[in-house]
Structures are given as structure tokens and as C-alpha cells.
C-alpha positions in Angstrom: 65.2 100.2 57.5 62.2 99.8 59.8 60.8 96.1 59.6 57.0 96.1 59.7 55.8 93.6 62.3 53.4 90.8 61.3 50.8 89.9 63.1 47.7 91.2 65.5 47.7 94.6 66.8 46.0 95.5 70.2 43.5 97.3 68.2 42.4 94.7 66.0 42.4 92.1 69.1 39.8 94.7 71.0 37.7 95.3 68.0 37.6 91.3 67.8 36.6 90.6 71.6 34.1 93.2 71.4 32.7 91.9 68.4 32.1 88.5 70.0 31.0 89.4 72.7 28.2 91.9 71.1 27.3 88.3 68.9 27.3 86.4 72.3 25.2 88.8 73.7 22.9 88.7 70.4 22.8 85.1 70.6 22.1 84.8 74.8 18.9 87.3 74.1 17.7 85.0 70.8 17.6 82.1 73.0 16.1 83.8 76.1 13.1 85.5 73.8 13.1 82.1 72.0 12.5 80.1 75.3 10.3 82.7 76.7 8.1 82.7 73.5 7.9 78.6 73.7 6.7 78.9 77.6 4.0 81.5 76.5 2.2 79.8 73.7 2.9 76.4 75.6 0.3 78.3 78.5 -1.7 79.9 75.0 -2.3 76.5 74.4 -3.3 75.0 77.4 -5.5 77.7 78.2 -7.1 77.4 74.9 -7.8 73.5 75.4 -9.3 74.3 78.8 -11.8 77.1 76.8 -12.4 74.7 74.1 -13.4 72.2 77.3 -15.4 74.7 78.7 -17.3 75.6 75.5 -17.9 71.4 75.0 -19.3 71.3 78.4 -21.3 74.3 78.2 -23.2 72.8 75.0 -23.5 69.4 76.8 -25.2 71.3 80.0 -26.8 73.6 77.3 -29.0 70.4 75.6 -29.3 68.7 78.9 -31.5 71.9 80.3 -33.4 71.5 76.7 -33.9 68.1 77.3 -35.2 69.3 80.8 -37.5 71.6 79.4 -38.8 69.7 76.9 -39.4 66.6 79.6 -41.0 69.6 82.3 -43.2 70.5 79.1 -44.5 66.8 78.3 -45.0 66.1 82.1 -46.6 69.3 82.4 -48.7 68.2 79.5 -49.8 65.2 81.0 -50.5 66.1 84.3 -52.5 68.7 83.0 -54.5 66.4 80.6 -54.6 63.6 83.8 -55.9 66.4 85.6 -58.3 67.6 83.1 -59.8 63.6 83.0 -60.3 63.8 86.5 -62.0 66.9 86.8 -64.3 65.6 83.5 -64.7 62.2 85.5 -65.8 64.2 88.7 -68.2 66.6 87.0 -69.6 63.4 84.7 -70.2 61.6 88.3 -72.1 64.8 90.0 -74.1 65.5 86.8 -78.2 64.1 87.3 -78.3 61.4 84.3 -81.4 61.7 82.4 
């Protein structure tokens, strides 16, 4: 009678390794993508907070120029009504009085 032998056959030992190895491999190229994907949206978000920044500033430069025009306008104003009063002061002085 033939005895059957127990155990692992070469076959079933190959199929094994390259079963683990294929779920290494799997596992290796998770965490690579994984890590990759962490480093992008870290630089995402930093470049986000410096637009965000950016956007902040440009409002804060964006009311100071209306601030600027507004103060230009009222100066303007004045001088204008300063130099209207001298002009009316000047002609008043030259005019014959009655």
C-alpha cells in the first residue's frame, strides 16, 4: 500500500509565497499613495491659507484706497471751496463799493 504523505507540497508553498508577496506588494503601494496623498493636501492646505491671506490683504488694501479716495475727494472739496473764498474775497476787494 502507498502511504499518502502529510503535509505541504511545493505547490501549495509557491502558491502561498506568491500570495504574500502580491498582499505585501498591495500593502507597500496603500501606504506609498496614502503618504503621497497626506503630503499633497498638506501643500493643498498651505497654499489655500496663503490665498485666503492674500484675499484678506487684498480687501484691507482694497478699503484703504477707498479710504484714500474718499479723503482725496474731501480735500479736494475743500481746497476747492478755500479756493473759491479766495477768489470771492479777491473779486469783493477789486469791486468799486457804492
Amino acid at each position: 500500500m502507498h502511504r499518502k504523505e502529510k503535509g505541504i507540497s511545493l505547490g501549495i508553498l509557491s502558491i502561498a509565497m506568491l500570495s504574500m508577496a502580491i498582499i505585501l506588494i498591495l500593502a507597500l503601494m496603500k501606504v506609498y499613495l496614502s503618504n503621497q496623498i497626506y503630503h499633497e493636501s498638506k501643500e493643498i492646505n498651505l497654499v489655500e491659507a496663503e490665498v485666503a491671506a492674500l484675499k484678506e490683504e487684498h480687501s484691507i488694501l482694497q478699503m484703504n484706497v477707498e479710504q484714500l479716495k474718499y479723503k482725496n475727494r474731501i480735500t479736494d472739496t475743500i481746497f476747492s471751496m478755500e479756493e473759491n473764498k479766495e477768489i470771492t474775497d479777491v473779486a469783493e476787494e477789486e469791486a468799486p463799493h457804492d
